[in-house]
C-alpha positions as CSV (number, residue, x, y, z in Angstrom):
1,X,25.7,-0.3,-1.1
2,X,22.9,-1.4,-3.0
3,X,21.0,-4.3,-2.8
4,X,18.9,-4.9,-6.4
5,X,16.0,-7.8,-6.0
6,X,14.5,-8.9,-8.8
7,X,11.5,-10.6,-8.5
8,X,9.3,-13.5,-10.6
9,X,6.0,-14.9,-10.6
10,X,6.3,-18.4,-11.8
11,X,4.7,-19.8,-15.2
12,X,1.3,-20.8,-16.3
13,X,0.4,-23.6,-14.2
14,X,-2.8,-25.8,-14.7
15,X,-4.7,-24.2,-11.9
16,X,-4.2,-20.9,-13.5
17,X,-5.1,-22.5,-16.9
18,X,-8.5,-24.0,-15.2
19,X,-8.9,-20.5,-13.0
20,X,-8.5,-22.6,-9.9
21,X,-7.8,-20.8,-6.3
22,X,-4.0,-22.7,-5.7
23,X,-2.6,-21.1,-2.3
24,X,-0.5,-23.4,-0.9
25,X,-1.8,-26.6,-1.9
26,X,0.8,-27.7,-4.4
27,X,-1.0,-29.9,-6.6
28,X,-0.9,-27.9,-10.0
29,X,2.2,-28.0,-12.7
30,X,3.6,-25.6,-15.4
31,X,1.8,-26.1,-18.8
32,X,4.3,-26.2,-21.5
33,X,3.1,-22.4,-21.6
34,X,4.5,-21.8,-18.2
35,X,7.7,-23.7,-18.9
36,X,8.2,-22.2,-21.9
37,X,7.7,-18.5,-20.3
38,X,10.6,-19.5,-17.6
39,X,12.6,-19.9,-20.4
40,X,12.1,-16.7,-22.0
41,X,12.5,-15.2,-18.4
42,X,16.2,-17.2,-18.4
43,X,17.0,-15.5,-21.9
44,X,15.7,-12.6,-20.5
45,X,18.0,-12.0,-17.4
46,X,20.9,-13.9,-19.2
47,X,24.8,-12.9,-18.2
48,X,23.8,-11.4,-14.8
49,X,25.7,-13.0,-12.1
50,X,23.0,-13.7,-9.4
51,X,24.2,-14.0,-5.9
52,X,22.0,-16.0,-4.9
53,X,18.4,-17.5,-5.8
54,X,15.4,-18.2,-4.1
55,X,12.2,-19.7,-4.2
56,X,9.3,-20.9,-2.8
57,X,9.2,-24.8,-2.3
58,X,5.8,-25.0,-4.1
59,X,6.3,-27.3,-7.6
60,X,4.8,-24.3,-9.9
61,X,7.8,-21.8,-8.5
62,X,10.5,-24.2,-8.1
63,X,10.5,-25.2,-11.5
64,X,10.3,-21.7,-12.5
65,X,13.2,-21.1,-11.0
66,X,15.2,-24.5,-11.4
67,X,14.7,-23.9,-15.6
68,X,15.4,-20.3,-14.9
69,X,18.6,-21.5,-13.5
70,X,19.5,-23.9,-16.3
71,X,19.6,-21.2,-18.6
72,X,21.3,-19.1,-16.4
73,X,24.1,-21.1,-15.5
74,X,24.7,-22.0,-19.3
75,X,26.3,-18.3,-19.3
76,X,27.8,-18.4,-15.9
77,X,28.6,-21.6,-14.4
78,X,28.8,-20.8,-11.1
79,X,25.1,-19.3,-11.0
80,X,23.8,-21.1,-7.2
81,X,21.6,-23.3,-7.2
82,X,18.3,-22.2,-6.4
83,X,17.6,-22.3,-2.5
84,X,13.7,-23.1,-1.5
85,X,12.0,-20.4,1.3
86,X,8.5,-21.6,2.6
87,X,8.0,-18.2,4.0
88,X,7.7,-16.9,0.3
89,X,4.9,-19.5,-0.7
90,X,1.5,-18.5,-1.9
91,X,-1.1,-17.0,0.3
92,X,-2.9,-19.5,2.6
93,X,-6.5,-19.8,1.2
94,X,-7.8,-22.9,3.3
95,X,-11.5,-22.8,2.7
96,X,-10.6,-22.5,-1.2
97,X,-7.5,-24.0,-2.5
98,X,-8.6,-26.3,-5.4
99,X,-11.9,-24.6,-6.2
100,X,-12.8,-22.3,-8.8
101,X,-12.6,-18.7,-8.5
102,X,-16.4,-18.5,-9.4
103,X,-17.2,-21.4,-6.8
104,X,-15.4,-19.5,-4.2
105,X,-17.8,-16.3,-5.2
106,X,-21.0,-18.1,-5.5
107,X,-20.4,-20.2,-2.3
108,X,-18.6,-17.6,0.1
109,X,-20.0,-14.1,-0.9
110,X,-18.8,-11.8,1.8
111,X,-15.7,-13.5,2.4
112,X,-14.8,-13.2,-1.7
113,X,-16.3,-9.5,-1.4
114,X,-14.0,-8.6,0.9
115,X,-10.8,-10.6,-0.6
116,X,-11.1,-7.9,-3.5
117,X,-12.5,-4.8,-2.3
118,X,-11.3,-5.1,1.3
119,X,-8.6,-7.7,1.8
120,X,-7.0,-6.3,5.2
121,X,-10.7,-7.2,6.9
122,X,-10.7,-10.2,4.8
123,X,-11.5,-13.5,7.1
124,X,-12.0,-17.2,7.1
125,X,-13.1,-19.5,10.2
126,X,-11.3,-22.4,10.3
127,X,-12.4,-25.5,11.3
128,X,-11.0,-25.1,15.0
129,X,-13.5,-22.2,15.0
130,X,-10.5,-19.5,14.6
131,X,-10.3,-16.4,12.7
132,X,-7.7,-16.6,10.6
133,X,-6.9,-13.5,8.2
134,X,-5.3,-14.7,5.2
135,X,-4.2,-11.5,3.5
136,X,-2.9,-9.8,7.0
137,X,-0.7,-13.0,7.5
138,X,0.8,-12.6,4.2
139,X,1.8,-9.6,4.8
140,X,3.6,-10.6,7.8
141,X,5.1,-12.8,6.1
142,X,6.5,-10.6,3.3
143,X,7.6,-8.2,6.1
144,X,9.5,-10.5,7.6
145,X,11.5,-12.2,4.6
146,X,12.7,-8.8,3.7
147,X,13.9,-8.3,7.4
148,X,15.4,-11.6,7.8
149,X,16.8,-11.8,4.3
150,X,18.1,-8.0,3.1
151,X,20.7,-8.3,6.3
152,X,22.4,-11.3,4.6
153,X,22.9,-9.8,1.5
154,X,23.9,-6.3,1.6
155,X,25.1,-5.2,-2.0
156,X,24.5,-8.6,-3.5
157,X,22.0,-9.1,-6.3
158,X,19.3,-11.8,-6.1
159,X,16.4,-13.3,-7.8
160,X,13.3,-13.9,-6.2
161,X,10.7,-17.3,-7.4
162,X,7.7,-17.0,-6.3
163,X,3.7,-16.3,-6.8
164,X,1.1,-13.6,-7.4
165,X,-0.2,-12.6,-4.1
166,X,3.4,-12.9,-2.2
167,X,4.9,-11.0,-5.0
168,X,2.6,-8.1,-4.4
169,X,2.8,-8.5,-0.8
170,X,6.7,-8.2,-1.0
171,X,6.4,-5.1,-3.3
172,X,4.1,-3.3,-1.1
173,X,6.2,-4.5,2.1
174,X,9.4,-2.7,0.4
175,X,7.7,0.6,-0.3
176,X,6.3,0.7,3.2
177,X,2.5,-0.4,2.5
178,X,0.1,-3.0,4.1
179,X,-2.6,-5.2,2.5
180,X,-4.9,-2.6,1.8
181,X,-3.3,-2.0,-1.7
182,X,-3.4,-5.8,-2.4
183,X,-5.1,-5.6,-5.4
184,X,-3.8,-2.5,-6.7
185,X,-0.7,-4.1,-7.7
186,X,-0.4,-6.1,-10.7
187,X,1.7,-9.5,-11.5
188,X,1.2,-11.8,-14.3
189,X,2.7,-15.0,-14.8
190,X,6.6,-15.0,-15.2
191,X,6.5,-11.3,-15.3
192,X,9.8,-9.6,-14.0
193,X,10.0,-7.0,-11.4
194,X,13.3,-5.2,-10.3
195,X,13.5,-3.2,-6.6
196,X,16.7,-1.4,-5.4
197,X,17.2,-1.5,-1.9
198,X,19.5,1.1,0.1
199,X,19.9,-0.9,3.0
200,X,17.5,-3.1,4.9
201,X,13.7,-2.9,5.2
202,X,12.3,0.8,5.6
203,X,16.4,2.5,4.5
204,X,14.9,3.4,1.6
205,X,14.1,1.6,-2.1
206,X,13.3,2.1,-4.9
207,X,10.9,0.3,-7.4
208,X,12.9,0.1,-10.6
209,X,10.3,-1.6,-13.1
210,X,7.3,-3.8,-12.0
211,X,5.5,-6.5,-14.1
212,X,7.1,-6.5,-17.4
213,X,6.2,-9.4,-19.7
214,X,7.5,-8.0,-23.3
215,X,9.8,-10.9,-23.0
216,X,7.1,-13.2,-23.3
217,X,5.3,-11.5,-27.2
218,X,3.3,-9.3,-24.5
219,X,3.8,-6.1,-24.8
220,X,1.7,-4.9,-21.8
221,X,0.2,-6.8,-19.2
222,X,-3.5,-8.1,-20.2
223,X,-6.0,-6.1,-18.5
224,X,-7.7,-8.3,-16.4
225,X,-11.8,-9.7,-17.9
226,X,-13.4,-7.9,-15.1
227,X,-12.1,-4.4,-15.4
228,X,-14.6,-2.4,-16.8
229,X,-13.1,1.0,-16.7
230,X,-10.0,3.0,-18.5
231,X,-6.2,1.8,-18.5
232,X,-4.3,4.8,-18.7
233,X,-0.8,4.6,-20.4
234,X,1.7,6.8,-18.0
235,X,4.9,8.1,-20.3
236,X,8.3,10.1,-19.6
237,X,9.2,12.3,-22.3
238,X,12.2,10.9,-23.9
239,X,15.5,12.8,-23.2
240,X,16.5,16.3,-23.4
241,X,19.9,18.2,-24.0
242,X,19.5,19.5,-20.1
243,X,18.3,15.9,-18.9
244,X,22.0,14.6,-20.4
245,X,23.7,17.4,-18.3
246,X,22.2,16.7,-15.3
247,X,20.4,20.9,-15.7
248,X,17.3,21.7,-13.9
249,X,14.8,22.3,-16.4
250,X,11.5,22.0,-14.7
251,X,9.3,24.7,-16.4
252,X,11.9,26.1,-19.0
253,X,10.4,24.5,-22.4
254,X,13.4,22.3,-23.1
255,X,13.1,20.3,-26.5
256,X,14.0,16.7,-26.7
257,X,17.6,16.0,-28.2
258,X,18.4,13.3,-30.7
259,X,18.4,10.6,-28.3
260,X,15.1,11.9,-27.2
261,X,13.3,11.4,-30.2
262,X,15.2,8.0,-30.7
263,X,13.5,7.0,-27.2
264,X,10.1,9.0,-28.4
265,X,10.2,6.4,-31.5
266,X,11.3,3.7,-29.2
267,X,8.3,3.9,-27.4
268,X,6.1,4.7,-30.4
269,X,6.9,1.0,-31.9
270,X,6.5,-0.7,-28.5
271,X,3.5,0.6,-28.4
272,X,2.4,0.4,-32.2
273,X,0.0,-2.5,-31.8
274,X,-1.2,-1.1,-28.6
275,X,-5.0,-0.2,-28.8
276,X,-4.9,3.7,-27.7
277,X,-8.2,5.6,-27.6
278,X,-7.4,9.1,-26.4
279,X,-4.0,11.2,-25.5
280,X,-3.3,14.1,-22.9
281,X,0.2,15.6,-22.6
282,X,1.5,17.8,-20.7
283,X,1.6,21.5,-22.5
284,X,5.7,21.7,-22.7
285,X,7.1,20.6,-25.9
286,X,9.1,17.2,-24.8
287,X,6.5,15.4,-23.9
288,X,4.4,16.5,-26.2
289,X,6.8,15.5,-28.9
290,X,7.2,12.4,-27.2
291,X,3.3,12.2,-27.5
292,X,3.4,12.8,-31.0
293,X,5.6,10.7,-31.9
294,X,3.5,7.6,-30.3
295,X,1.0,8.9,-31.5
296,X,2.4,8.5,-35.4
297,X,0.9,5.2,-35.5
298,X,-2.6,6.1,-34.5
299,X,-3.2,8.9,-36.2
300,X,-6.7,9.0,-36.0
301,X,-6.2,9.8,-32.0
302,X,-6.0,14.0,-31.5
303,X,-3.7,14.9,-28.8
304,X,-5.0,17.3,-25.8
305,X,-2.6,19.3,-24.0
306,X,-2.7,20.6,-20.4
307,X,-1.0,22.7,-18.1
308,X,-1.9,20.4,-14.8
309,X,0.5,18.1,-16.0
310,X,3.8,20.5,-16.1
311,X,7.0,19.8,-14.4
312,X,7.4,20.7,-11.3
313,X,8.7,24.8,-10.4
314,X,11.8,24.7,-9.5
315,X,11.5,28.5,-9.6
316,X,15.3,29.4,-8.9
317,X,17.0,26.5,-9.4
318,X,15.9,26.1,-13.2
319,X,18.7,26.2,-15.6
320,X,21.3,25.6,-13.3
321,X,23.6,22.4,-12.4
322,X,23.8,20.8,-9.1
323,X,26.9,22.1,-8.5
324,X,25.3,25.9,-9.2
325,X,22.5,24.9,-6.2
326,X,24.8,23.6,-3.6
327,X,26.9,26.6,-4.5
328,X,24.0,29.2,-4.0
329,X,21.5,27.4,-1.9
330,X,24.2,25.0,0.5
331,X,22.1,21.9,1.7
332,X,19.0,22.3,-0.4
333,X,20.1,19.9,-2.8
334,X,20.7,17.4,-0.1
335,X,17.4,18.3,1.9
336,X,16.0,17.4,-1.5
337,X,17.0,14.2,-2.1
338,X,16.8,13.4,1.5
339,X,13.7,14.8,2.6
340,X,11.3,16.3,-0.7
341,X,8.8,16.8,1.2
342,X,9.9,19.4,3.4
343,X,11.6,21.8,0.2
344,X,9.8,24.6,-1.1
345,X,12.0,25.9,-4.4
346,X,13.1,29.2,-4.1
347,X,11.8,32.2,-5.9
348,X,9.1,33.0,-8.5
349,X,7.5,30.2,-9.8
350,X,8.9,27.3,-7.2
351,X,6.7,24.5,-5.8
352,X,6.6,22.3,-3.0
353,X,5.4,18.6,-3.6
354,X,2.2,19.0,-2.0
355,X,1.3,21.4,-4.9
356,X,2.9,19.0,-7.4
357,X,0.6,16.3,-5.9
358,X,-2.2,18.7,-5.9
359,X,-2.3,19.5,-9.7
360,X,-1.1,16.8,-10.8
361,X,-3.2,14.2,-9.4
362,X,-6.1,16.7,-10.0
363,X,-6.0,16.8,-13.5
364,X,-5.4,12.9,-13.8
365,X,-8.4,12.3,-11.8
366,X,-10.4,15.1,-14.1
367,X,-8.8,12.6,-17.3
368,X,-9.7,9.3,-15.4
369,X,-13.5,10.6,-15.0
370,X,-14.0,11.8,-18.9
371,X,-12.9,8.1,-19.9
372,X,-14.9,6.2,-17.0
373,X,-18.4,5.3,-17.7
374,X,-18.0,4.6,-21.3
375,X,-19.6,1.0,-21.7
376,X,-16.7,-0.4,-22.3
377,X,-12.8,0.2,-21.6
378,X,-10.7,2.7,-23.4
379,X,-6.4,3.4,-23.4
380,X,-5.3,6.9,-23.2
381,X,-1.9,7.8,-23.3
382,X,-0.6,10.4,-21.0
383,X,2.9,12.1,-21.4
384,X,4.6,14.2,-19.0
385,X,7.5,14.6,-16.5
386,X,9.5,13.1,-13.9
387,X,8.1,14.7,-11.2
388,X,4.7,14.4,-12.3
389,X,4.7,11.0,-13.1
390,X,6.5,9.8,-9.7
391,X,3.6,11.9,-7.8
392,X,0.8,9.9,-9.8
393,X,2.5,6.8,-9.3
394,X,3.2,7.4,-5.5
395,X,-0.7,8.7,-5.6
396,X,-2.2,5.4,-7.0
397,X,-0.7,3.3,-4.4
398,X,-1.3,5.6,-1.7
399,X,1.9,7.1,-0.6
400,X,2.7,10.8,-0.6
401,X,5.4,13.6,-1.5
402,X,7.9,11.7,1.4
403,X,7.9,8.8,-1.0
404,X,8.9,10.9,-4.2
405,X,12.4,8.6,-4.5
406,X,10.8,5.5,-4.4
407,X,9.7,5.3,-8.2
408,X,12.2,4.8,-10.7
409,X,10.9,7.3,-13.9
410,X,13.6,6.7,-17.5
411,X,13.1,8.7,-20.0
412,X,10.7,6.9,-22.9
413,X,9.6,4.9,-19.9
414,X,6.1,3.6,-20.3
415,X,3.7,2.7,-16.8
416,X,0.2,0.9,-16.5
417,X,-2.4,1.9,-14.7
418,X,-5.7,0.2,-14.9
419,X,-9.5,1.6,-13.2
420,X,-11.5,-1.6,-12.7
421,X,-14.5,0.3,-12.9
422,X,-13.8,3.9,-13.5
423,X,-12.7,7.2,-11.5
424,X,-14.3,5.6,-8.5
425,X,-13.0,2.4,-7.8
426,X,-9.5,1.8,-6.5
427,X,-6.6,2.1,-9.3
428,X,-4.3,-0.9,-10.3
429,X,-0.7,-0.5,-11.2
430,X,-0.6,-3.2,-13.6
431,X,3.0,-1.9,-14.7
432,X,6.0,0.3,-13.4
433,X,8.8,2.0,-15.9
434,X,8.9,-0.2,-18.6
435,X,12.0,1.0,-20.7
436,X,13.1,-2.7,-22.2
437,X,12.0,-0.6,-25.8
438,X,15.1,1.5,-25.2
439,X,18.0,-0.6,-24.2
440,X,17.1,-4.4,-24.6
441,X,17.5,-4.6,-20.4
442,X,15.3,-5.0,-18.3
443,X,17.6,-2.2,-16.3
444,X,16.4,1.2,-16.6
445,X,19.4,2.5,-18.7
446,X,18.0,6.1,-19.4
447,X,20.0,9.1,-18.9
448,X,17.1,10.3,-16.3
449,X,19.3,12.9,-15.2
450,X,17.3,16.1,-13.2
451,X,13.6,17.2,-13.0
């Protein structure tokens, strides 16, 4: 059974108002801002019957969640109460909680140096003359909430209160990384995150949408003052006849189907006031109509297309249904969805995922360099494929073909990823598989349906 978490940072407090460090001091409130955000957030996840609620004790989450809950429990009275967890609080900051992020710069260089560029190394001495490593000991923390709490609520759904760093910390935790991609993950305040879990930690999950803030009048996350370098729209072509079918397409050029350029337009007028400098699509016609569509309201932005950004081969298996493989090839299918990794697709023109991962994040790094260095930050829109995008994403936070499942990719879906300061400095993914355009859920509701 599966177990769907979905995760909040709370509100706008004051401290993040002032651009104060808070870790666990709990001094700071929500500004009517932040309240007014958990209250969208309440309207947002509306009618869906929680199993149970939890968040961390510190004021700024707890009344996130308790005004989440009010609005909650106006649909469904018997909504729980929500149920505090000091092992989710904020990261443990001691030498700056209550300071300014520019204080804690000017007055502990190294230390803030390696906080964002190196956080697993990252230490403070404490007054007892220990080391003390804040960002490993979140991370052990996060580890163990997942291990202590998945057990208890196999098949349930819950919602998760909490804050910035131990949101990341929890996300990266599920899909099996440590504190080195701290701050490649992005969460702003009251944003929503949804992760399916298969069992308990390391069973196998799946990240279903990350940071999504439409629900508050923001259609994308706000790129963060300091990045300096591109933000790269990631898109799925919308849907296609075979996609609906369930039909292995993966190099046969498919056209979208109705629905696909409904989702193509979808995405097109969620992304309308969206500042977009540059597009690259993939050289097969439904993204590239997908492409075009966005594109319809900036015309002034030409559209490059490139081969490196193809589906993935399936070489033998194209055109046919899943029941067609098992029939012809018995186990593959299941080998696939089990182990990706290890399947090379039969025949002329099949790929493994280490070529997949090869081309694709090749040309994304060749499109990542052309739009670094600029003097000052530019948007391009990529559209491509299932495959392709789930190897980018799995690329960006460091994890590789064995982790193909563990990004959620809905047709129309729209992803954020952010270079602080060009092709080389770590990337950010600022946002997973946004499809809210498509449905009005914060669900992924797309057909999906095979590579």
């Amino acid at each position: 059974m599966t177990t769907r978490v979905i995760l909040v940072r709370h509100g706008q407090s004051t401290f993040n108002l002032e651009k104060r460090i808070q870790g666990q001091i709990d001094v700071s409130e929500l500004t009517e801002l932040g309240i007014n955000q958990a209250q969208r957030v309440g309207a947002t996840l509306k009618g869906i019957p929680f199993d149970q609620i939890y968040a961390s004790p510190l004021k700024r989450a707890y009344k996130t969640a308790e005004t989440i809950f009010r609005v909650l429990q106006s649909e469904i009275p018997e909504t729980p109460l929500p149920q505090t967890a000091d092992i989710i609080k904020e990261i443990n900051l001691p030498l700056w909680e209550g300071i300014s992020f520019q204080e804690a710069a000017e007055k502990y260089p190294e230390i803030y140096r390696l906080w964002r560029n190196d956080p697993v190394n990252c230490m403070m001495p404490l007054a007892d003359g220990t080391e003390f490593y804040p960002v490993r000991s979140l991370y052990e923390r996060a580890t163990q909430f997942w291990q202590d709490t998945l057990p208890q609520h196999d098949g349930q759904t819950l919602l998760i209160v909490a804050h910035s760093a131990i949101n990341r910390a929890l996300i990266a935790t599920a899909l099996g990384k440590g504190p080195e991609i701290h701050e490649q993950l992005g969460q702003a305040n009251c944003a929503i995150s949804v992760l399916n879990f298969a069992g308990h930690l390391g069973d196998g999950v799946q990240l279903e949408s990350m940071n999504l803030t439409s629900h508050m009048g923001e259609t994308l996350p706000e790129m963060r003052s300091r990045y300096k370098g591109p933000r790269l729209l990631l898109v799925r072509h919308g849907e296609t006849e075979w996609n609906r079918q369930k039909r292995f397409q993966g190099q046969i050029d498919i056209p979208l189907n109705d629905n696909g350029k409904r989702q193509g337009g979808q995405a097109a007028e969620f992304l309308k006031a969206v500042k977009i400098d540059a597009a690259v699509s993939s050289s097969l016609s439904r993204p590239k109509e997908t492409a075009e569509l966005i594109l319809q309201h900036h015309p002034d932005v030409p559209l490059d297309t490139t081969d490196g950004l193809k589906e993935i081969g399936h070489g033998e298996w194209e055109g046919l249904y899943e029941h067609e493989i098992e029939s012809g090839y018995p186990g593959m299918l299941k080998q696939w969805q089990d182990q990706p990794e290890t399947v090379q697709m039969p025949g002329e023109g099949g790929e493994n995922l280490e070529q997949v991962w090869e081309r694709a994040i090749s040309t994304w790094n060749a499109i990542v360099a052309q739009y670094s260095g600029t003097g000052e930050s530019v948007t391009v829109l990529v559209s491509a494929h299932d495959a392709i995008n789930k190897a980018l994403l799995c690329h960006i936070v460091g994890l590789g073909p064995e982790s193909f499942w563990k990004f959620k990719q809905g047709n129309g879906a729209v992803s954020v990823i952010d270079y602080p300061n060009g092709v080389d400095s770590a990337p950010v993914l600022t946002a997973a598989n946004l499809t809210i355009h498509l449905s009005g859920s914060i669900f992924d509701k797309t057909a999906a349906g095979a590579l």
